[in-house]
Residue frames as a rotation matrix with the C-alpha (Angstrom) as fourth column:
UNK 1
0.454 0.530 0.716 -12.55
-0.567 -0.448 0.691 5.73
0.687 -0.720 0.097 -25.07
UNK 2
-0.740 -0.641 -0.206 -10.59
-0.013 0.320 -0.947 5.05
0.673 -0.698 -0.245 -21.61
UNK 3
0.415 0.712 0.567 -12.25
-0.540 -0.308 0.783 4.12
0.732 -0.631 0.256 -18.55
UNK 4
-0.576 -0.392 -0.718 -10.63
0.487 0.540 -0.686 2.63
0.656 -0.745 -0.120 -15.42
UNK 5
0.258 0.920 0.295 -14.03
-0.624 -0.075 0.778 1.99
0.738 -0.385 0.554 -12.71
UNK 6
-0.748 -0.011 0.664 -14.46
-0.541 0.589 -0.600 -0.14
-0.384 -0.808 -0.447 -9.61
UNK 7
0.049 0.927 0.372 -17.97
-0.702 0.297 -0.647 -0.77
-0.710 -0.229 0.666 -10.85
UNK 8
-0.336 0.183 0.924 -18.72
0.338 0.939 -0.063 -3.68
-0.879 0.291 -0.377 -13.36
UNK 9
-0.349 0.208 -0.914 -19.54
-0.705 -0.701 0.110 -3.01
-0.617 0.683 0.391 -16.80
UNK 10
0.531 0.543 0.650 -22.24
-0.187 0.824 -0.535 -4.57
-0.826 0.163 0.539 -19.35
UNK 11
-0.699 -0.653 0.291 -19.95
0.241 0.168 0.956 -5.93
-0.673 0.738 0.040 -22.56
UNK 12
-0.327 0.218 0.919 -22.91
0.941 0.163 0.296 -6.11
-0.086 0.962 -0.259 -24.99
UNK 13
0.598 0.744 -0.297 -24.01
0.731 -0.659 -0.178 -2.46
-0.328 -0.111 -0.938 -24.18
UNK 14
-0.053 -0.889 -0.454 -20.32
0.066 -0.457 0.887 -1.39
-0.996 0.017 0.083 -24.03
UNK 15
-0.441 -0.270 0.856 -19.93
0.595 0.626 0.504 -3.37
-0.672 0.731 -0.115 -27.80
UNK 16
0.293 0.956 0.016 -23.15
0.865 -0.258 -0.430 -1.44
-0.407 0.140 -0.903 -28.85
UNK 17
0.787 0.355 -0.505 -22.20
0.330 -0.933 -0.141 1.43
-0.522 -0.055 -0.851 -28.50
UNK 18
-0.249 -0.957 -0.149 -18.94
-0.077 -0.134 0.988 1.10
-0.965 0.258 -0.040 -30.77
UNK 19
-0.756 0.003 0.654 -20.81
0.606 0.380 0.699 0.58
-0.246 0.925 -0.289 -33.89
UNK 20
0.259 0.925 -0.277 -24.38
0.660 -0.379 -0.649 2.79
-0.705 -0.014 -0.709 -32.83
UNK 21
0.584 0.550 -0.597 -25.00
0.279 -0.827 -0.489 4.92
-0.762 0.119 -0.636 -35.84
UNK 22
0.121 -0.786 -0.606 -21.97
-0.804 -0.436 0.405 4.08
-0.583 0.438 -0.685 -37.95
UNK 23
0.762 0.643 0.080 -22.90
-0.414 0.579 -0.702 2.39
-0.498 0.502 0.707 -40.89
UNK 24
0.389 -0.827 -0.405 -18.84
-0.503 0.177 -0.846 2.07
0.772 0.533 -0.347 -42.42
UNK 25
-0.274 -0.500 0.822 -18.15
-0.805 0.587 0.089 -0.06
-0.526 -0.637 -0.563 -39.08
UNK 26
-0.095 -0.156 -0.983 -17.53
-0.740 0.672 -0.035 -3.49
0.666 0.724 -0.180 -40.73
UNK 27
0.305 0.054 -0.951 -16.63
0.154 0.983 0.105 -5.44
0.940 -0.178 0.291 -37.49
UNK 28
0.201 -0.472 0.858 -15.86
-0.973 -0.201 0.117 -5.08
0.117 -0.858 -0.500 -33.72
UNK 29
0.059 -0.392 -0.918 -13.75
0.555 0.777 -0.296 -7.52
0.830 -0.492 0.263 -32.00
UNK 30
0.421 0.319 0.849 -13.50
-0.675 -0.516 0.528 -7.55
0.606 -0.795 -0.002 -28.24
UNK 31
-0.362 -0.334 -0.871 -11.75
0.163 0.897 -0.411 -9.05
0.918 -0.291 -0.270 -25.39
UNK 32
0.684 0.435 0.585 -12.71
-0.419 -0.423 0.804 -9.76
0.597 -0.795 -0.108 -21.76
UNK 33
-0.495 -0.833 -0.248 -10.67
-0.104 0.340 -0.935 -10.69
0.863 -0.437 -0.255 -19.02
UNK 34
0.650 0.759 -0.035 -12.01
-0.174 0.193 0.966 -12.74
0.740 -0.621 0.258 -16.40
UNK 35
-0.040 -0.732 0.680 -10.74
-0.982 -0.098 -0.163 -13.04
0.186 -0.674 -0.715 -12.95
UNK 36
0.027 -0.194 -0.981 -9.63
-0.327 0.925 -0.192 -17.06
0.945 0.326 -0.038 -12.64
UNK 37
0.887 0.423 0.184 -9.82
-0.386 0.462 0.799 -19.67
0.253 -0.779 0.573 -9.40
UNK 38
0.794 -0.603 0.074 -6.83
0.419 0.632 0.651 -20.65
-0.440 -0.486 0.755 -10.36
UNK 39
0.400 -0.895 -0.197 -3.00
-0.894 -0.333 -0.299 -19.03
0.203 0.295 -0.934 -10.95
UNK 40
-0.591 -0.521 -0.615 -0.94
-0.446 0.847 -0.289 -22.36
0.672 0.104 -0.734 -11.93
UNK 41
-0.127 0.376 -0.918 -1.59
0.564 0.789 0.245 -24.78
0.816 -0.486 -0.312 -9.29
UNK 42
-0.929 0.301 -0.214 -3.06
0.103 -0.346 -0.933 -22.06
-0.355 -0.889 0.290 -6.55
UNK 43
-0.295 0.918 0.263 -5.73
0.874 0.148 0.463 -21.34
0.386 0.367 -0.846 -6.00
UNK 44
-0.989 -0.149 0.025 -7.26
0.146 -0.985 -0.096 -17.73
0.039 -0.091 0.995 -5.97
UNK 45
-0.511 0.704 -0.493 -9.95
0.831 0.259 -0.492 -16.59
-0.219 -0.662 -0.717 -3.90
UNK 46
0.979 0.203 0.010 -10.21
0.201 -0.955 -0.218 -13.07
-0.035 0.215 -0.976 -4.83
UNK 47
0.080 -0.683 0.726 -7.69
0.848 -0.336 -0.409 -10.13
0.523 0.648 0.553 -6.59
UNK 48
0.656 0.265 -0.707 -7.47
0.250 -0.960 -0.128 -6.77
-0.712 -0.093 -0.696 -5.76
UNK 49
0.120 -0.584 0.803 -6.05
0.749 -0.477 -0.459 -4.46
0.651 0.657 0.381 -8.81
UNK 50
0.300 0.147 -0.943 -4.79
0.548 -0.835 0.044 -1.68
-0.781 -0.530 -0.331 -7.15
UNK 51
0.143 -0.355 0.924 -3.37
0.987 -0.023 -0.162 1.38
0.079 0.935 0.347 -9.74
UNK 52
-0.523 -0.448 -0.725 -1.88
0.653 -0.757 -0.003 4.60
-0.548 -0.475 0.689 -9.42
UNK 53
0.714 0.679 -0.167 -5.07
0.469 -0.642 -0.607 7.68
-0.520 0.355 -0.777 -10.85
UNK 54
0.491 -0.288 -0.822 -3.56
0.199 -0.881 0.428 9.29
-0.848 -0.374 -0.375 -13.73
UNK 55
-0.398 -0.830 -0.391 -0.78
-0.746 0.044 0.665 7.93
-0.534 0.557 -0.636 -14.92
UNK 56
-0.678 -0.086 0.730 -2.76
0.260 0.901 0.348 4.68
-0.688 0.426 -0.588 -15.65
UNK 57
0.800 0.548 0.245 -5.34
0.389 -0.162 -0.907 6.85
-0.457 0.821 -0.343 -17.97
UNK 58
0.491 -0.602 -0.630 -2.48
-0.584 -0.764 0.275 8.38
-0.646 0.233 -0.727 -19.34
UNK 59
-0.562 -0.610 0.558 -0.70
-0.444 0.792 0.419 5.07
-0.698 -0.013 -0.716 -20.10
UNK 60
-0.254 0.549 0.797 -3.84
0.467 0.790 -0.396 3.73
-0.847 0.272 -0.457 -21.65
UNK 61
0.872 0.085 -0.481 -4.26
-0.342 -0.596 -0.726 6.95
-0.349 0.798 -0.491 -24.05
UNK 62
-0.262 -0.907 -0.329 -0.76
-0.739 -0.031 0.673 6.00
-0.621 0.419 -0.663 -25.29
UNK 63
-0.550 0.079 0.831 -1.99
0.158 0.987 0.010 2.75
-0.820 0.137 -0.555 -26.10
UNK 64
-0.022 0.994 0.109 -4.86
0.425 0.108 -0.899 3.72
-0.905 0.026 -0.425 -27.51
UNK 65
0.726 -0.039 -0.687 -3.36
-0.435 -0.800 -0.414 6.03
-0.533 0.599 -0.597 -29.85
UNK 66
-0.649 -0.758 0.067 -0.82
-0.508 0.497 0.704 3.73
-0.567 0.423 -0.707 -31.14
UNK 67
-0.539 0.347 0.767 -3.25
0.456 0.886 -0.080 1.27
-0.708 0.307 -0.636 -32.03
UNK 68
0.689 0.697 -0.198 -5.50
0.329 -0.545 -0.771 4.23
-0.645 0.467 -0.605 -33.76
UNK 69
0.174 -0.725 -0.667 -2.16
-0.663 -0.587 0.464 5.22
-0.728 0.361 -0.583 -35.32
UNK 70
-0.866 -0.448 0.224 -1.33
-0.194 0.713 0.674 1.51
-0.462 0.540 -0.704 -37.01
UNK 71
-0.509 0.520 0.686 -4.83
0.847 0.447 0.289 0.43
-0.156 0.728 -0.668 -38.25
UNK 72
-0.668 0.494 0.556 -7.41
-0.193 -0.837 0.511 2.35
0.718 0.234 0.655 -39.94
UNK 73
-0.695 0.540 -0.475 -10.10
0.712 0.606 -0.354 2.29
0.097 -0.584 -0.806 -36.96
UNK 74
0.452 0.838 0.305 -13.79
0.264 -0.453 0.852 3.57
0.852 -0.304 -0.426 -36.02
UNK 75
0.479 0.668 0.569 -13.59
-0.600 -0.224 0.768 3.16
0.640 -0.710 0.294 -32.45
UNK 76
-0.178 -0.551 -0.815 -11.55
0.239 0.779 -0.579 1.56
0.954 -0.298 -0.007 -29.53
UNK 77
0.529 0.479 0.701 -12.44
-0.590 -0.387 0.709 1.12
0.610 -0.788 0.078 -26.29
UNK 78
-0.567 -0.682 -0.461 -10.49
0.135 0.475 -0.870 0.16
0.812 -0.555 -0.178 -22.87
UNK 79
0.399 0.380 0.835 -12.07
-0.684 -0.483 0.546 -0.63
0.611 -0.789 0.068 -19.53
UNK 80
-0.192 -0.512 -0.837 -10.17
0.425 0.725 -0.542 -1.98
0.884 -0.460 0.079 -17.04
UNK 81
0.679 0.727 0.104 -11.64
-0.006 -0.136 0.991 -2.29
0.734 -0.673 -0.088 -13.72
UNK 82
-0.613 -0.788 -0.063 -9.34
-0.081 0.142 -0.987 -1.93
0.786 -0.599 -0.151 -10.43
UNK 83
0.009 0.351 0.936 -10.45
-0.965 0.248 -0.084 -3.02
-0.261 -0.903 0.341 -6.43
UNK 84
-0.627 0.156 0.763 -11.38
-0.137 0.942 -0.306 -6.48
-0.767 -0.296 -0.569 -5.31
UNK 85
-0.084 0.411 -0.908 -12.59
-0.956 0.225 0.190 -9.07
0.283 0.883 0.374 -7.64
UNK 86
-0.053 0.098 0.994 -13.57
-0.659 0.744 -0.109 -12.28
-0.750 -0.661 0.025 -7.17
UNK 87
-0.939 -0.331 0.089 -13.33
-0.082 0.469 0.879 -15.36
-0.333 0.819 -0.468 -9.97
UNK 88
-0.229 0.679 0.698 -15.69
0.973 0.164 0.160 -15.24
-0.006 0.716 -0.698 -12.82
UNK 89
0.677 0.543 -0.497 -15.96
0.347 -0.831 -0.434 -11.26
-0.649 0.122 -0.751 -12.44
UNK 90
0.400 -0.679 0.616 -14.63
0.785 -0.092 -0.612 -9.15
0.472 0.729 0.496 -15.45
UNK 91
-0.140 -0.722 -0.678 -11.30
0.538 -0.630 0.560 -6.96
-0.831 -0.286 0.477 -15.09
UNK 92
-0.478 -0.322 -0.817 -11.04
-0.439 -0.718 0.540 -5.67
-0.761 0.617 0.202 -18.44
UNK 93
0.778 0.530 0.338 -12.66
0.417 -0.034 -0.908 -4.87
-0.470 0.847 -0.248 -21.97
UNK 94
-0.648 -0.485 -0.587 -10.90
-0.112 -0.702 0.704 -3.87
-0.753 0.522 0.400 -25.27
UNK 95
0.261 0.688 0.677 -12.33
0.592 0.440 -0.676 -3.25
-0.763 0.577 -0.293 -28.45
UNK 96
-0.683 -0.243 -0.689 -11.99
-0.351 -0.718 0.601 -2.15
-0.640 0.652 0.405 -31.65
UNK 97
0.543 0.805 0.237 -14.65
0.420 -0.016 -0.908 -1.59
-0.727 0.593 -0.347 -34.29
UNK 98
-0.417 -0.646 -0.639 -13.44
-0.228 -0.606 0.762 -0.89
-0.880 0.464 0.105 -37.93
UNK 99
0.401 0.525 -0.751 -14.58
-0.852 -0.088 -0.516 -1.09
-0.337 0.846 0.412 -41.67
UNK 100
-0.099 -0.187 -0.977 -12.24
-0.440 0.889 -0.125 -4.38
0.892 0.418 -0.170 -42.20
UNK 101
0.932 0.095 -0.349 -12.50
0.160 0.757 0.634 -7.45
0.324 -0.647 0.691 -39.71
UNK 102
0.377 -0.861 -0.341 -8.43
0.716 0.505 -0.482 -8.04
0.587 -0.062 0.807 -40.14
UNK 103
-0.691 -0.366 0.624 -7.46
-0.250 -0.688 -0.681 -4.09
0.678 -0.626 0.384 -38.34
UNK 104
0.160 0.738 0.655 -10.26
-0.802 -0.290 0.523 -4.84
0.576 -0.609 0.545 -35.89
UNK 105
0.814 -0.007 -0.581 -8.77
0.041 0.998 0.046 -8.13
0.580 -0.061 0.813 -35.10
UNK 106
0.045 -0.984 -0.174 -5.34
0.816 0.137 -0.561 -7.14
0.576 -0.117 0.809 -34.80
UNK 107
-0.366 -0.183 0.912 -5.86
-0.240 -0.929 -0.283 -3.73
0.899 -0.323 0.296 -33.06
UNK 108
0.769 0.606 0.201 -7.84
-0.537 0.442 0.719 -5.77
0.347 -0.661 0.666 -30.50
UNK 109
0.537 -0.753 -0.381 -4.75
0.841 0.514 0.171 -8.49
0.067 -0.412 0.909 -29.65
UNK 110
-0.252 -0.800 0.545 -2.69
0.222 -0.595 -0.772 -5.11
0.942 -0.074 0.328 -29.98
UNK 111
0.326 0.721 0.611 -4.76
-0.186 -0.585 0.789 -3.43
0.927 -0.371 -0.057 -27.01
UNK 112
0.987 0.160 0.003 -5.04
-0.102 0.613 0.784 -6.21
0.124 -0.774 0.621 -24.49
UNK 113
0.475 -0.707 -0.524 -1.24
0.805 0.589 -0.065 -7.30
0.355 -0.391 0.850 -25.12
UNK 114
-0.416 -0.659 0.627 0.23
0.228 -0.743 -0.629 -3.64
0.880 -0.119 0.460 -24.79
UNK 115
0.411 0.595 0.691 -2.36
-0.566 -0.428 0.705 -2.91
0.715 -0.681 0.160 -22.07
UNK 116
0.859 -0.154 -0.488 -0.73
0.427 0.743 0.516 -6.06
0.283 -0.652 0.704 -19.79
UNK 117
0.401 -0.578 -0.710 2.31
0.916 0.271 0.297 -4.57
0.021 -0.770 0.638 -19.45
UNK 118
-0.546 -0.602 0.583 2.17
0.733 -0.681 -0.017 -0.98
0.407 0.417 0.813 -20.05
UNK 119
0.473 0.870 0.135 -0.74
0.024 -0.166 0.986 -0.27
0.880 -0.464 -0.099 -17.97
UNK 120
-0.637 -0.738 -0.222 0.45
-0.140 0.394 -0.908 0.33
0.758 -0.548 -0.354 -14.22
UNK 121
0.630 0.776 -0.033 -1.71
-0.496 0.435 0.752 -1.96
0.598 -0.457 0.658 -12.49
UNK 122
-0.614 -0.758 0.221 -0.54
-0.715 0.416 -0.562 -3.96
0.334 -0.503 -0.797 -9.57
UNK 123
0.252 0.908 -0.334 -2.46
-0.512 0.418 0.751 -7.22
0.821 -0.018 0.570 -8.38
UNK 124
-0.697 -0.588 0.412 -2.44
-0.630 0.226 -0.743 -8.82
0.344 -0.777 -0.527 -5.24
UNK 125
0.073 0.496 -0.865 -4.07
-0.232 0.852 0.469 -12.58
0.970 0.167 0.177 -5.19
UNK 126
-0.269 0.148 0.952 -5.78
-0.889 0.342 -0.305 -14.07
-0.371 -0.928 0.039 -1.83
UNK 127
0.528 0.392 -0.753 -6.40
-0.297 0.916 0.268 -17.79
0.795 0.082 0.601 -1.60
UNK 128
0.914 0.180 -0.363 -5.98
0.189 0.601 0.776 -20.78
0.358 -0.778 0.516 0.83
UNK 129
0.071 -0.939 -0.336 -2.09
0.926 0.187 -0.329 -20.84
0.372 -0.288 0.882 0.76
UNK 130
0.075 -0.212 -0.974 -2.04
0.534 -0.816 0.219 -16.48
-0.842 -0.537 0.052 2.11
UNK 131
0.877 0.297 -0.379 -1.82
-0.015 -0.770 -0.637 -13.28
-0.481 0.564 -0.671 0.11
UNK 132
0.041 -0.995 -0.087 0.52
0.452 -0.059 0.890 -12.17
-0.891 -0.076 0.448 -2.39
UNK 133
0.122 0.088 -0.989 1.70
-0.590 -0.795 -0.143 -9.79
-0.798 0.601 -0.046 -5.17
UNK 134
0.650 -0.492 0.579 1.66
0.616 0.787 -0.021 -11.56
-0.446 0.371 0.815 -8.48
UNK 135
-0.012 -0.917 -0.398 4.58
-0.050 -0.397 0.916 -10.55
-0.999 0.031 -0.041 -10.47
UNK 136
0.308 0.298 -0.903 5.03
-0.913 -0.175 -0.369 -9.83
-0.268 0.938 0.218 -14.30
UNK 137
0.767 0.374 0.522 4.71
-0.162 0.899 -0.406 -12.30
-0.621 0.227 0.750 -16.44
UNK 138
-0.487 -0.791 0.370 7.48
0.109 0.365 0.924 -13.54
-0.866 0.491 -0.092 -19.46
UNK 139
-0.606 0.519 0.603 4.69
0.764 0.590 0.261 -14.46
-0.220 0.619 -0.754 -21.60
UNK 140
0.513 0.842 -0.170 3.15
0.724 -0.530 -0.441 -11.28
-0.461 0.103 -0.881 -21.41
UNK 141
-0.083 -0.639 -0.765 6.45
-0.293 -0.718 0.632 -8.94
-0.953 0.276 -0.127 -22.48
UNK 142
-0.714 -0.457 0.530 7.04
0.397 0.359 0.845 -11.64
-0.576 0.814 -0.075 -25.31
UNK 143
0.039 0.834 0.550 3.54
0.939 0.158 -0.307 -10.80
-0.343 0.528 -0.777 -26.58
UNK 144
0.654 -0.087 -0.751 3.86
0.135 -0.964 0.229 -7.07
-0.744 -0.251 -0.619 -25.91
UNK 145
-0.143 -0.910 0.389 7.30
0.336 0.325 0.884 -7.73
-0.931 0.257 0.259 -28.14
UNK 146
-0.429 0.200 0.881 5.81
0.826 0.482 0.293 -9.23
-0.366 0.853 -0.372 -31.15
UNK 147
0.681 0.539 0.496 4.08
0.732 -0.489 -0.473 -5.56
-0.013 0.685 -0.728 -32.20
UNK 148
0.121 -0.415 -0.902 7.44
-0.131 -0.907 0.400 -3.33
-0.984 0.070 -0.164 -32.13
UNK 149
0.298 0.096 -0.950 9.25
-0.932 -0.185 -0.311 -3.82
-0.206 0.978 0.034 -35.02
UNK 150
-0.880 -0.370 0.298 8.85
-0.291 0.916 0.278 -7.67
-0.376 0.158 -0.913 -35.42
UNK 151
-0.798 0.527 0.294 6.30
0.559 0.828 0.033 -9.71
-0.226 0.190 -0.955 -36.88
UNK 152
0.319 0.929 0.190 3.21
0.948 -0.313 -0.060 -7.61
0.003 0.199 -0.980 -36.35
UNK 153
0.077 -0.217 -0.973 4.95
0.157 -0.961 0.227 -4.18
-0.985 -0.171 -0.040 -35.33
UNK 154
-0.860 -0.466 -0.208 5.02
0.020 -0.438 0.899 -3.91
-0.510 0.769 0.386 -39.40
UNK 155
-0.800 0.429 0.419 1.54
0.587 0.704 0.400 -4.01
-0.123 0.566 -0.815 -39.73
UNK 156
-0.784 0.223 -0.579 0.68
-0.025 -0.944 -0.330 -0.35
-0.620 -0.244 0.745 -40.18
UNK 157
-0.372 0.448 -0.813 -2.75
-0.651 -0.750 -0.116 0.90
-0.662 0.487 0.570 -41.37
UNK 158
-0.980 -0.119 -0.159 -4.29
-0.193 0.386 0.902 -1.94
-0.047 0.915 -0.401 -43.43
């Protein structure tokens, strides 16, 4: 399931509902993403995600289906939230719910890292020093990397 909302969303209700009624779910795993005070040594007053209707559900079904493609999963879920934010509010949920922990683990880090830079989101950080776009990360491709066909990208279906 894909959602991209302005509004907030509760995690344990969200979580809930990835296991409700399915007794062969073994484990969910889940990330949030909170919005931080600080980017390095700024400081960050508030975010805005902005994102382009469409293409970013469109983008996120890809994901989604990859990851449903490599492990055996129940259930995966993506919300990622887009407008102003302010620090300590969540941006984004993944999850995955499956019959082993180890695919529910790893489809989860799959999610979140493909979702950083295959998602087109755009942020744009206020604080003391003035506004500004932030820009992709290094650290976030390398991660993004690590599941083609390296390391994890060979960890189809277990």
């Amino acid at each position: 399931m894909i959602r991209v909302q302005q509004e907030d969303f509760d995690p344990g209700a969200e979580l809930a509902r990835l296991s409700q009624g399915n007794t062969s779910v073994g484990g969910v795993c889940a990330f949030i993403g909170l919005v931080r005070d600080m980017a390095g040594d700024r400081e960050v007053g508030a975010m805005t995600l902005e994102h382009y209707p469409g293409m970013t559900e469109t983008e996120l079904a890809r994901v989604e289906e990859e990851a449903q493609g490599r492990w055996s999963l129940e259930e995966t879920l993506i919300i990622h939230r887009y407008g102003r934010l302010e620090p300590g509010d969540r941006i984004v949920l993944v999850a995955a719910s499956s019959a082993h922990r180890q695919a529910a683990f790893d489809a989860c880090q799959f999610l979140i890292d493909w979702l950083k830079t295959r998602a087109p989101f755009w942020k744009h950080e206020e604080g003391p020093e003035g506004a500004h776009w932030v820009e992709a990360r290094g650290e976030d491709d390398e991660a993004a990397a690590r599941w083609e066909e390296g390391e994890m990208g060979a960890a189809k279906n277990e």
